[in-house]
C-alpha positions in Angstrom: -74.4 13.2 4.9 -71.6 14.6 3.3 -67.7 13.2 3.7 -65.4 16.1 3.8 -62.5 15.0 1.1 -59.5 13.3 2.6 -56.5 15.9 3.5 -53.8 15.3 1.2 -51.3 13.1 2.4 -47.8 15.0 3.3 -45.1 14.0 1.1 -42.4 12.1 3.4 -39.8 14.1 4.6 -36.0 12.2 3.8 -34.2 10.8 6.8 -31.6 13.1 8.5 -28.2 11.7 8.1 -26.6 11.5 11.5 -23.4 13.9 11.5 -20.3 12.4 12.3 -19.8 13.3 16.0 -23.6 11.8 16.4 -22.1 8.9 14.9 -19.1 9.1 17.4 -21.0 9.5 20.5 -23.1 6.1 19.5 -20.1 4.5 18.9 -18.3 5.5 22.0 -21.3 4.0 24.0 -21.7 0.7 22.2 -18.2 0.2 20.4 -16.6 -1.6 18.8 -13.4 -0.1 19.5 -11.9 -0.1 15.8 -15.1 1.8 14.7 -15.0 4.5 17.2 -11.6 5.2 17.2 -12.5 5.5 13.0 -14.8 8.5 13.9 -12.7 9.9 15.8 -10.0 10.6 13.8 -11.8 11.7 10.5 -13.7 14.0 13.3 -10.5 15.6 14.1 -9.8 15.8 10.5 -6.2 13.9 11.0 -4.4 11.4 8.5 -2.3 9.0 10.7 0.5 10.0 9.7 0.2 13.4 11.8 -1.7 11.6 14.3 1.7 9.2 14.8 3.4 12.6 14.9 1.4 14.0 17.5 1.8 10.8 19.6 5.6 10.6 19.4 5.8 14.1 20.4 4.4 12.7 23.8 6.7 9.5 23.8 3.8 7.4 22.6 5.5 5.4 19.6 3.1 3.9 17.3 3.3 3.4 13.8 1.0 4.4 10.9 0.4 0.7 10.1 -0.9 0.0 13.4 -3.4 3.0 14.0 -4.2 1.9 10.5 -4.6 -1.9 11.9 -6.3 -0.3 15.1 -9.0 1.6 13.0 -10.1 -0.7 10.4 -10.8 -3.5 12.8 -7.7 -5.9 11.8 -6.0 -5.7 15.4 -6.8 -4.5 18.9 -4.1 -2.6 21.7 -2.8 -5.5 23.8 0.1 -4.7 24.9 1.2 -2.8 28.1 2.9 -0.2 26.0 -0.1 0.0 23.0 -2.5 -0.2 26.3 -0.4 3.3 28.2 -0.6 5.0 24.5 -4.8 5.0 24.6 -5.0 7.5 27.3 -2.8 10.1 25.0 -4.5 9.0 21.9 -8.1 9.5 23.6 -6.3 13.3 24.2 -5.2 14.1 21.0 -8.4 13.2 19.7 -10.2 15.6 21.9 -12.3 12.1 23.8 -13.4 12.0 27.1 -10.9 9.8 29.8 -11.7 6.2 29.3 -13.6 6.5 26.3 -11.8 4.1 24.4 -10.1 2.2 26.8 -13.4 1.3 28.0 -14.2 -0.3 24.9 -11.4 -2.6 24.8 -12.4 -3.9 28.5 -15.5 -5.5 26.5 -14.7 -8.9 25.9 -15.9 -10.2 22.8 -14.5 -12.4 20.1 -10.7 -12.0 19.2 -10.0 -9.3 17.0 -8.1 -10.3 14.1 -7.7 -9.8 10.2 -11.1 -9.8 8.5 -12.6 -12.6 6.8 -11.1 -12.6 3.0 -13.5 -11.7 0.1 -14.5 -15.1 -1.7 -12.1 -16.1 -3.8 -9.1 -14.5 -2.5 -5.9 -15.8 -1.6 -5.2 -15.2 1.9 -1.4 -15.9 2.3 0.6 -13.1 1.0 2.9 -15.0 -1.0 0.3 -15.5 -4.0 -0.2 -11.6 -4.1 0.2 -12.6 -7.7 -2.9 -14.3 -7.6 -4.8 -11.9 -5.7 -7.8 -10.7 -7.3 -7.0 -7.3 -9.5 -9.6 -5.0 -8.2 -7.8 -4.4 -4.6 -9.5 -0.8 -5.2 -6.2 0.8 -6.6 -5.2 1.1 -10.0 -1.5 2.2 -10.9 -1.5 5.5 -13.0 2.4 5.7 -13.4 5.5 4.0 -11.9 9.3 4.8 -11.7 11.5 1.8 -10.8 15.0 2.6 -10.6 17.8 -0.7 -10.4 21.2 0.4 -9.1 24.1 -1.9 -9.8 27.2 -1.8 -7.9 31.2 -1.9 -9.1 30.9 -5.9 -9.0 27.6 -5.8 -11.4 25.8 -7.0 -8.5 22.2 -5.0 -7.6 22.4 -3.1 -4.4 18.4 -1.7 -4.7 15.6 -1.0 -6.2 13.6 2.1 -5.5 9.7 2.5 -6.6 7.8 5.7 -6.7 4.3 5.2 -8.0 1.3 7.1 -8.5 -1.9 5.8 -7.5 -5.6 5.9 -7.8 -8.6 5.0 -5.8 -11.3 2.9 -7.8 -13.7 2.8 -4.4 -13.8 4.7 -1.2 -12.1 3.7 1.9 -9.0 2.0 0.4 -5.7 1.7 3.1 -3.4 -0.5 1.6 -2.0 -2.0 -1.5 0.6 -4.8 -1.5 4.0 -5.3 -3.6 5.8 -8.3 -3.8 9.3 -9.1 -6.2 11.1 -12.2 -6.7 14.6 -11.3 -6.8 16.5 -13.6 -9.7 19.3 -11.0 -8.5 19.7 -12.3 -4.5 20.2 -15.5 -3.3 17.6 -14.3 -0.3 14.5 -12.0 0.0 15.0 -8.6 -0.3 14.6 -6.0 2.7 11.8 -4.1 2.2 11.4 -0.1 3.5 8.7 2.3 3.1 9.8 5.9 2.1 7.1 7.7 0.8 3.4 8.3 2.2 3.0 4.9 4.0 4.4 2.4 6.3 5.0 -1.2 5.9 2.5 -3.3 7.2 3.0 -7.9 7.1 5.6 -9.3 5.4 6.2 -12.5 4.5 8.9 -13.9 2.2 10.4 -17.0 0.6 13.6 -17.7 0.6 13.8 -20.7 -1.3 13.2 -18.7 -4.9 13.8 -15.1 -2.8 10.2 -13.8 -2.9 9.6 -11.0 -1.3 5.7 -9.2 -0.1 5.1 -6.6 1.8 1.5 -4.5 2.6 1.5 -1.1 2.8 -0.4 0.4 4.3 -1.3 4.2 3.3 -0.4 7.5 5.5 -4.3 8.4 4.4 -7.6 6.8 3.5 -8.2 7.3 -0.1 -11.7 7.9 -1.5 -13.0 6.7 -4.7 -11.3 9.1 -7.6 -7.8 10.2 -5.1 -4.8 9.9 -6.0 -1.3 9.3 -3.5 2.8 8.8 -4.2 3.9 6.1 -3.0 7.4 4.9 -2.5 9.4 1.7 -1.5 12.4 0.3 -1.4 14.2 -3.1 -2.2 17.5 -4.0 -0.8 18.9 -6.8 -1.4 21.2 -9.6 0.7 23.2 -11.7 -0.5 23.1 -10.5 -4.6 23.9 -12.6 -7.6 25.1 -11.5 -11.1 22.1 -10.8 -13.1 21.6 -9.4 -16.7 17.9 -8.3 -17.0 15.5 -7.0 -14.6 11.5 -6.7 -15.8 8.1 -5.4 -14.5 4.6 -7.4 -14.9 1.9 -5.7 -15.3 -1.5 -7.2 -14.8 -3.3 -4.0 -15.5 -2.9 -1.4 -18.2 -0.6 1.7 -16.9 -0.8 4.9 -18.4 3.5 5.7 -17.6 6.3 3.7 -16.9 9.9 4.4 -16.7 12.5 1.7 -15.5 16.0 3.0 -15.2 19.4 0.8 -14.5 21.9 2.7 -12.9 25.9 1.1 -13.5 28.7 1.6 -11.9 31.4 3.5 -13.4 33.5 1.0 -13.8 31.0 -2.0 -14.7 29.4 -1.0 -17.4 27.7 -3.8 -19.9 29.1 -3.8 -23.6 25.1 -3.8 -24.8 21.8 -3.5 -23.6 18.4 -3.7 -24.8 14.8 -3.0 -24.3 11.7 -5.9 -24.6 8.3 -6.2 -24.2 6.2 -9.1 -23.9 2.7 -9.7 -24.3 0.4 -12.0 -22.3 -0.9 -14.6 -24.8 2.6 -15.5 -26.3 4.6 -14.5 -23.3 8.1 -14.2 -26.4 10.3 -10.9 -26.3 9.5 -8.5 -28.7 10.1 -5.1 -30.1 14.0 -5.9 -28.7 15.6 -2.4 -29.1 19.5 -1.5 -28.4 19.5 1.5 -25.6 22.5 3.1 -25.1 23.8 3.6 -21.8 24.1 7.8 -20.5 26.5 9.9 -19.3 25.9 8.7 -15.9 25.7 6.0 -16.9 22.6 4.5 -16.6 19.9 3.1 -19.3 16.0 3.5 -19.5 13.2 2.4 -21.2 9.5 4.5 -20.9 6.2 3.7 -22.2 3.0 5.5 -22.2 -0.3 4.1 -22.5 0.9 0.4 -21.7 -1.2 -2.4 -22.5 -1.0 -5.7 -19.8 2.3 -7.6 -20.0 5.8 -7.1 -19.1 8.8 -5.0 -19.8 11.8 -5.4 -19.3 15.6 -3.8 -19.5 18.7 -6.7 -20.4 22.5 -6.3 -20.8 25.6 -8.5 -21.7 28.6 -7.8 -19.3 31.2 -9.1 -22.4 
């Protein structure tokens, strides 16, 4: 008897990738909340920041930071006024009535900030500690000091370009102990994001804030960010520096003076990481406004710094 020959086998076809509003409708049936209200919003294509917009047009006032909290898991809607805003969020995002709210009324375990990576250092205060890859990397930074007619700083404004180094990154964090203020700074968020925690010290006036982005980054984007210092209580100061813990390809730090207070000398250090000792000290000359600068390009780890004498 002869055996007919064995059909060839068919070559397996690759799994279909679910499209996001499959994805949505699953995870408006099973939850959790944080994830479908995740879906939701990159299926309507909105950054939070016009999502808050379209919410405060209908007297719904929630911040960028807490959508931002809501979607990545790190808090749920509790209160009677985040609870009322739901029903308009569920409308702007085109869901059906109850579609979210529904998934809060499951009761499961407390929603709150995610368990920390291993080795990192959950209280904000050692942001200095915290591990390097926080999935952005500085490309260039603008600081600008502004002294008032008594010497004394007044603020310190940050604009800073940034990169994603993975995909799905919504915050960074800042922090600055202020030699210049006998308290912690104020801290405000003025471009592209909102501030999220806070925590400060006032014992040696340290000062960290998260911020948390208008828009999710993916790995390779780039956003502007900007912040702002102000600070309480001021002492007299004569230098003011920047660590960097990671190499930056621009920075420019610029002192702004008061007309009538302006130092009788400044100069311009650097110092490395291994011998932590000023060098390449350089005289800078204040301008017509006046103010002094110092800009780098291509900056290797390690701080630099702007310092003046008053007499």
């Amino acid at each position: 008897m002869r055996f007919a020959s064995p059909l060839p086998a068919l070559a397996p076809q690759p799994a279909r990738t679910p499209t996001i509003t499959e994805r949505l409708r699953a995870a408006l049936g099973s939850g959790p909340f944080h994830h479908a209200l995740a879906l939701a919003i990159a299926a309507r294509g909105l950054t939070l920041e016009q999502l808050r917009n379209r919410l405060s047009t209908r007297d719904v006032q929630l911040s960028a930071a807490t959508l931002s909290y809501w979607k990545n898991g790190r808090s749920v809607p509790r209160r009677e006024e985040s609870l009322r805003g739901i029903s308009v969020l569920e409308q702007e995002l085109d869901l059906p009535k109850d579609a979210l709210t529904s998934l809060l009324d499951r009761r499961g375990p407390r929603v709150g900030l995610p368990p920390q990576p291993p080795g990192r250092i959950e209280s904000l205060l050692d942001w200095q500690r915290l591990p390097v890859g926080s999935g952005l990397r500085v490309l260039s930074l603008h600081e600008t000091l502004h002294l008032g007619a008594d010497g004394l700083p007044e603020r310190l404004t940050l604009h800073e370009v940034v990169q994603a180094t993975r995909d799905g990154v919504v915050r960074t964090h800042a922090g600055l102990r202020a030699g210049q203020s006998e308290l912690a700074p104020r801290i405000t968020a003025t471009v592209n994001c909102s501030v999220g925690r806070v925590q400060t010290r006032h014992d040696d006036a340290l000062a960290v804030v998260e911020l948390v982005l208008d828009s999710e980054l993916a790995r390779g984007e780039t956003a502007v960010l900007g912040h702002e210092f102000t600070f309480s209580a001021p002492r007299r100061e004569n230098y003011h520096q920047r660590h960097f813990r990671q190499p930056v390809h621009s920075y420019l730090l610029e002192v702004h003076f008061a007309a009538r207070a302006v130092p009788v000398q400044c100069w311009s250090y650097q110092r490395d990481l291994i011998s932590r000792r000023q060098h390449r000290v350089r005289p800078v000359r204040p301008d017509s406004r006046p103010a002094v600068h110092v800009a780098h390009t291509n900056l290797a780890p390690g701080t630099v710094g702007l310092r003046w004498q008053w007499s």
